[in-house]
SEMARVO-903926 format. One record per residue (C-alpha): chain; residue in one letter; x, y, z. Coordinates in nm, 2 decimals, always signed. Layout:
<recs>
@ch A aa a x X y Y z Z;
...
</recs>
This chain:
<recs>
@ch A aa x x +0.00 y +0.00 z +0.00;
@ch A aa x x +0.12 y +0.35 z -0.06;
@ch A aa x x +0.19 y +0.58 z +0.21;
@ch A aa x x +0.07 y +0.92 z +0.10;
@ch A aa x x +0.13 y +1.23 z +0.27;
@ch A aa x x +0.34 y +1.52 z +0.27;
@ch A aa x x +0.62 y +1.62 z +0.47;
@ch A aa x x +0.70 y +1.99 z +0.51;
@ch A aa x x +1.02 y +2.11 z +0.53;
@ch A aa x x +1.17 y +2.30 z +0.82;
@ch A aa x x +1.28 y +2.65 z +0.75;
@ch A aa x x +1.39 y +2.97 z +0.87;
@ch A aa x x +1.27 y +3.33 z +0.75;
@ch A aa x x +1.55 y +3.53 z +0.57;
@ch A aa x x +1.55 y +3.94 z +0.73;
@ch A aa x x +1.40 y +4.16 z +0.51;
@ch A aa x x +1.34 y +3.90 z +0.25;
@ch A aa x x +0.99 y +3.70 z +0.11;
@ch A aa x x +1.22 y +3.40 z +0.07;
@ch A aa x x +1.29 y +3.09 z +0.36;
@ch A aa x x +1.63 y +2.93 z +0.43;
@ch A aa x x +1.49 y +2.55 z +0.39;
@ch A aa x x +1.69 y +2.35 z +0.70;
@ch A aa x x +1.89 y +2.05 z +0.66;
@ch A aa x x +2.06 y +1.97 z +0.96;
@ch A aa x x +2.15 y +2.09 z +1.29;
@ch A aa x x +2.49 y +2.08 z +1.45;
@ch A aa x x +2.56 y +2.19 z +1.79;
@ch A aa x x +2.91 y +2.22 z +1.94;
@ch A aa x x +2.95 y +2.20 z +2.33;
@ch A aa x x +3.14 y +2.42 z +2.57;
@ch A aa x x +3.32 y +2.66 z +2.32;
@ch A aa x x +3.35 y +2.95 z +2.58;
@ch A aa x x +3.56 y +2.92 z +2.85;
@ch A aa x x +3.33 y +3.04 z +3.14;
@ch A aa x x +3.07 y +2.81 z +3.05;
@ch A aa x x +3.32 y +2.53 z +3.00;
@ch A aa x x +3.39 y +2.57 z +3.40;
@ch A aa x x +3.07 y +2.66 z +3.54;
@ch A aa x x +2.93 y +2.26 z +3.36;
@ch A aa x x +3.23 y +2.10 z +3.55;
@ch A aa x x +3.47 y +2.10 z +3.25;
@ch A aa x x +3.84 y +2.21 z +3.16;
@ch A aa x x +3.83 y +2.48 z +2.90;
@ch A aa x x +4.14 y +2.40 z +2.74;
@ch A aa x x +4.17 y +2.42 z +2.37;
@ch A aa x x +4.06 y +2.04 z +2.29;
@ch A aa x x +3.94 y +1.95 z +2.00;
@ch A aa x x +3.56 y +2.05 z +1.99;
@ch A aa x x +3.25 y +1.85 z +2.03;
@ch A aa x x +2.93 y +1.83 z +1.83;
@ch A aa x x +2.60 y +1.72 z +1.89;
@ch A aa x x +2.33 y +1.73 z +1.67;
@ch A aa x x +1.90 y +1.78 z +1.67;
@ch A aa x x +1.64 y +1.74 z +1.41;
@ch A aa x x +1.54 y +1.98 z +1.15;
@ch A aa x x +1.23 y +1.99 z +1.33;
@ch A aa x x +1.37 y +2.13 z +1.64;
@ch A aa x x +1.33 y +2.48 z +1.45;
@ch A aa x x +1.09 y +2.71 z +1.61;
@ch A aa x x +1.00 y +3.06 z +1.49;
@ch A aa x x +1.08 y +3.44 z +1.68;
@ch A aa x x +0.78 y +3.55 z +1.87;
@ch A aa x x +0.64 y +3.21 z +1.97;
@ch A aa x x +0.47 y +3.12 z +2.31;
@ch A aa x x +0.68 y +2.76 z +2.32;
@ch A aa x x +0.49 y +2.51 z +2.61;
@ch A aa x x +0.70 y +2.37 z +2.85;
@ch A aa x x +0.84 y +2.06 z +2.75;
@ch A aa x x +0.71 y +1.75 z +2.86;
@ch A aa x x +0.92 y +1.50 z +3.07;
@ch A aa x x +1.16 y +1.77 z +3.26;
@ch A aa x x +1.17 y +1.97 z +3.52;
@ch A aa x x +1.46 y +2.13 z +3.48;
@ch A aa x x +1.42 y +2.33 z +3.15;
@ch A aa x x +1.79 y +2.52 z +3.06;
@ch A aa x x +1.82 y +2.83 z +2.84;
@ch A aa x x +2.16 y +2.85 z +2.62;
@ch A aa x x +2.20 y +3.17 z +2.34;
@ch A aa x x +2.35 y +3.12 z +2.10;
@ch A aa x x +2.51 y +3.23 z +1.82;
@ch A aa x x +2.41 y +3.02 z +1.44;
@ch A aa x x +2.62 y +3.03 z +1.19;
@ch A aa x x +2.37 y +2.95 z +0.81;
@ch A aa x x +2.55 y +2.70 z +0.53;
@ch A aa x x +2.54 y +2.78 z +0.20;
@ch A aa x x +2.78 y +2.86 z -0.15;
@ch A aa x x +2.98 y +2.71 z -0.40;
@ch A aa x x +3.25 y +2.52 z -0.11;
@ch A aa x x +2.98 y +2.32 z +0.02;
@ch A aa x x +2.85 y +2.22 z -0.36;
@ch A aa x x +3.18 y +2.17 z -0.48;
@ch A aa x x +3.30 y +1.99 z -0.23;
@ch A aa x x +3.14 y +1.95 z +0.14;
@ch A aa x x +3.39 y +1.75 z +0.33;
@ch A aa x x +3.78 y +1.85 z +0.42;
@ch A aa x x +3.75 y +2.25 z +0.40;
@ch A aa x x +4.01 y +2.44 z +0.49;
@ch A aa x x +3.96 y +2.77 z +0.68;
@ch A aa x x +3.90 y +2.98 z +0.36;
@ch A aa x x +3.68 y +2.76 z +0.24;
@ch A aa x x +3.50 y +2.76 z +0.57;
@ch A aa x x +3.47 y +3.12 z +0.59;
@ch A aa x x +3.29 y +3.13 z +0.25;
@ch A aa x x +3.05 y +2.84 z +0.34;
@ch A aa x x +2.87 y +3.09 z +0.56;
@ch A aa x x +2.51 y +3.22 z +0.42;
@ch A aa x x +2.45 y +3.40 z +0.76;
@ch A aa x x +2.36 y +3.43 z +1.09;
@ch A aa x x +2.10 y +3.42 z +1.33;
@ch A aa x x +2.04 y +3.40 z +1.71;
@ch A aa x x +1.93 y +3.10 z +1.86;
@ch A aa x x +1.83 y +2.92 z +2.19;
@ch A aa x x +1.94 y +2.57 z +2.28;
@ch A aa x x +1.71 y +2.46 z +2.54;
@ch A aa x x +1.79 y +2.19 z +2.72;
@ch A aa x x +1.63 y +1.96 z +2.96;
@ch A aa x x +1.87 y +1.96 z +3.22;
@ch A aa x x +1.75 y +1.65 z +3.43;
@ch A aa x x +1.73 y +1.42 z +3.13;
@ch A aa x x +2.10 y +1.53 z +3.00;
@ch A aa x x +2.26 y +1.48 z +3.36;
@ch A aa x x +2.05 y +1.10 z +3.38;
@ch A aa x x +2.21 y +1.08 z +3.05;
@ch A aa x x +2.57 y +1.15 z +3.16;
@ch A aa x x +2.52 y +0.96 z +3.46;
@ch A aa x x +2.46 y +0.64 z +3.26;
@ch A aa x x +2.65 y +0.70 z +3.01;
@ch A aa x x +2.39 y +0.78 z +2.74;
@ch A aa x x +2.32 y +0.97 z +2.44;
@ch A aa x x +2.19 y +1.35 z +2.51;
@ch A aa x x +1.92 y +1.29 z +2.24;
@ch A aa x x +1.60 y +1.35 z +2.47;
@ch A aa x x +1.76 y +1.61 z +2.65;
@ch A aa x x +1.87 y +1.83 z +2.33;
@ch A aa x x +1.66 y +1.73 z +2.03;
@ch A aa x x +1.27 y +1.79 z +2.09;
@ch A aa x x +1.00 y +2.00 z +1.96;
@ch A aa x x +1.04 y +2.39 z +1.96;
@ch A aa x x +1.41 y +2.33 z +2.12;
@ch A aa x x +1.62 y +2.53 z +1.84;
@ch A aa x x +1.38 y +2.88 z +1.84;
@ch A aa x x +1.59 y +3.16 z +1.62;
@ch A aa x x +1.54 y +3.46 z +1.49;
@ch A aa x x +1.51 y +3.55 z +1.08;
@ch A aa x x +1.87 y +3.50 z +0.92;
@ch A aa x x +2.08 y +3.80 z +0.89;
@ch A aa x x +2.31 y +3.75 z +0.52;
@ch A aa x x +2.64 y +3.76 z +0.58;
@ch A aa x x +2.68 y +4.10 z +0.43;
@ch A aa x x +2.45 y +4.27 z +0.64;
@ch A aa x x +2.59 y +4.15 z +0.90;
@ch A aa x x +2.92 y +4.31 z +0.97;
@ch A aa x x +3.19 y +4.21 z +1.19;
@ch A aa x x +3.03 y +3.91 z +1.38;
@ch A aa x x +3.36 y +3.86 z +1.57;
@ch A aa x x +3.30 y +4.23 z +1.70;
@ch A aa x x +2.99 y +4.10 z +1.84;
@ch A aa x x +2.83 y +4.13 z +2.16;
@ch A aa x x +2.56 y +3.82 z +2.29;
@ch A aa x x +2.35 y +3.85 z +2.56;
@ch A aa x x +2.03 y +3.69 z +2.72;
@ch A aa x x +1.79 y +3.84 z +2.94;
@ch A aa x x +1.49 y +3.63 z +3.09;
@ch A aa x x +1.19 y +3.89 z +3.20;
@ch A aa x x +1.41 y +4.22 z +3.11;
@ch A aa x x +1.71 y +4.08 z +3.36;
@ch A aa x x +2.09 y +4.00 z +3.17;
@ch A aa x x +2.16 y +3.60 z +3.26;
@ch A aa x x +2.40 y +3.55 z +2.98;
@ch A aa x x +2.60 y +3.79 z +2.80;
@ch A aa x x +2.95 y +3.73 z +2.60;
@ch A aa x x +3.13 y +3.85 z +2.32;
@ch A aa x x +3.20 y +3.63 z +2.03;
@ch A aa x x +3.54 y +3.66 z +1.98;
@ch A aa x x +3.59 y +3.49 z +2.28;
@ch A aa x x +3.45 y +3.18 z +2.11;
@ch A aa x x +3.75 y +2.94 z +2.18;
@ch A aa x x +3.70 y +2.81 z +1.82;
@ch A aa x x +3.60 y +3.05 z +1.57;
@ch A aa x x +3.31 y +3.03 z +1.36;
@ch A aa x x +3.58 y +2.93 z +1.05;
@ch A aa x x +3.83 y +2.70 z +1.26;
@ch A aa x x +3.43 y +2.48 z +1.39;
@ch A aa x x +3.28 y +2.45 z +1.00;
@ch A aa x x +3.67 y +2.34 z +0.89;
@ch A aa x x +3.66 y +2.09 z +1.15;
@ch A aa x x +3.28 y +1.96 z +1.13;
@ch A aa x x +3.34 y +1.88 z +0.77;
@ch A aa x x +3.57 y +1.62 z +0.88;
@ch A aa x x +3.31 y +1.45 z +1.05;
@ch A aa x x +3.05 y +1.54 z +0.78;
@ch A aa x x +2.99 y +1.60 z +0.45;
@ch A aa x x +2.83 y +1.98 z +0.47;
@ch A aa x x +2.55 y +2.13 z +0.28;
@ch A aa x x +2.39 y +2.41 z +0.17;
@ch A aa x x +2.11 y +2.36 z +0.47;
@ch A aa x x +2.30 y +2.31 z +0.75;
@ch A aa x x +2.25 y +2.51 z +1.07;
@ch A aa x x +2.57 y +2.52 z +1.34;
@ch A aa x x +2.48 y +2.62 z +1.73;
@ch A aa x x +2.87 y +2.79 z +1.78;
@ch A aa x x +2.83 y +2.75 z +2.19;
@ch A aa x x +2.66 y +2.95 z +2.48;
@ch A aa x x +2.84 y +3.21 z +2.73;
@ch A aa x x +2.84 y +3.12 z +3.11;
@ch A aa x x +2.49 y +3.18 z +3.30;
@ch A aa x x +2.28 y +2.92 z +3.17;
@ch A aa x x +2.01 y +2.86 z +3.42;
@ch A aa x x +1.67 y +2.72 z +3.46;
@ch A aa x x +1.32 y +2.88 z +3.33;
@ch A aa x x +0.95 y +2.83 z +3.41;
@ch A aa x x +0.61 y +2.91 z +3.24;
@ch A aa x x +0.59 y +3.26 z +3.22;
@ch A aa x x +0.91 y +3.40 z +3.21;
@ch A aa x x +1.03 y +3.56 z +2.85;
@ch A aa x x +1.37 y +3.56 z +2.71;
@ch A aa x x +1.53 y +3.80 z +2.47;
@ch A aa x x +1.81 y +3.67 z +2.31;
@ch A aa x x +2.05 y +3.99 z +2.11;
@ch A aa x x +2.36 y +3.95 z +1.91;
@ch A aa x x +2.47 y +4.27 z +1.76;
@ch A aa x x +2.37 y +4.36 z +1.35;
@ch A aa x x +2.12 y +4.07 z +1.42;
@ch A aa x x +1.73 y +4.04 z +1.43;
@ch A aa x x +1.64 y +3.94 z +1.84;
@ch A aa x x +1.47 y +3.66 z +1.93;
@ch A aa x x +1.19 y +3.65 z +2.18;
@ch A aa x x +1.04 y +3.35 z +2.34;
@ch A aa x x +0.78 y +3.32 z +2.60;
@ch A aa x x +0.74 y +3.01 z +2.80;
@ch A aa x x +0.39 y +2.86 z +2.83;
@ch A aa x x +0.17 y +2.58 z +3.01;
@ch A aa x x +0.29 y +2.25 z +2.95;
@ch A aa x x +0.07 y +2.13 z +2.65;
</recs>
């Protein structure tokens, strides 16, 4: 029997433009600023970096009211900066980039949250267990409209900050990423064949905390469009 149905893809609204940026996938990297590194436990030395990844679907738009997630209590905000895949490197070639080609891989940015169910990632690490449930749900990668890369201006002059009802949590500037936006998409394409698509979460400052229905967070990097989230009821 045939299955028929459709399947929308996820995207992301492009500033100032009628077109969407269609997702593929999402990568994540963990601890890529120092302060956060140490206030999860962890050495910030210059290792190599990390990635995790969640599903397309994880996209949420600016300006939602997102429920509160089912099966944690512990619900973590992390802003973040995301870095938009697209050009001629990743169509040529995908895999193996070099930092130039990196750098020209980018389409834009955005600003995003990586919520996190706290409770279920530290069960996970406990037992030695993929972070899946704890990072890749619905409505867990909100961002703002994409900002092209040439309306953007210096990103690494950047500032990033998060305030949860009007009071700063997180703020941090992106230069003190301790892998730079070109060095992360040079080293991903080692692990992964890149394309045009692809999403990258570049890591969160220090202050990640908890939030609860009700509160609303107002994510800002500089140049960039803000994103707003409120938190509502569990469905």
């Amino acid at each position: 029997m045939a299955l028929l149905f459709e399947i929308s893809v996820p995207s992301v609204a492009i500033r100032n433009r009628p077109e969407r940026f269609p997702v593929n996938r999402i990568y994540c990297v963990g601890r890529n600023y120092a302060a956060h590194a140490r206030e999860m436990g962890s050495n910030p030395e210059r290792e190599s970096p990390f990635f995790f990844s969640k599903p397309a679907n994880a996209v949420a738009e600016n300006n939602i009211v997102m429920p509160y997630p089912s099966r944690t209590a512990d619900l973590h905000h992390e802003v973040e900066l995301v870095v938009a895949l697209a050009g001629e490197p990743l169509s040529a070639k995908g895999e193996n980039l070099s930092l130039a080609e990196a750098a020209t891989a980018i389409f834009g940015y955005t600003v995003g949250i990586d919520f996190t169910r706290r409770d279920l990632q530290a069960e996970a690490k406990d037992k030695a267990r993929p972070w899946d449930t704890a990072k890749g749900f619905d409505n867990s990668a909100p961002m703002s409209a994409l900002t092209p890369v040439a309306e953007a201006g210096d990103i690494g002059e950047a500032q990033i900050t998060l305030k949860v009802n009007g009071v700063q949590r997180q703020h941090g500037a992106i230069n003190d990423l301790i892998w730079s936006i070109p060095e992360l998409i040079a080293e991903l394409s080692t692990f992964y064949k890149l394309q045009p698509g692809d999403l990258i979460f570049t890591g969160t400052p220090a202050g990640v905390a908890a939030v609860v229905t009700g509160d609303v967070l107002v994510g800002e990097v500089d140049n960039l469009e803000a994103l707003s989230i409120s938190i509502g009821p569990r469905a």
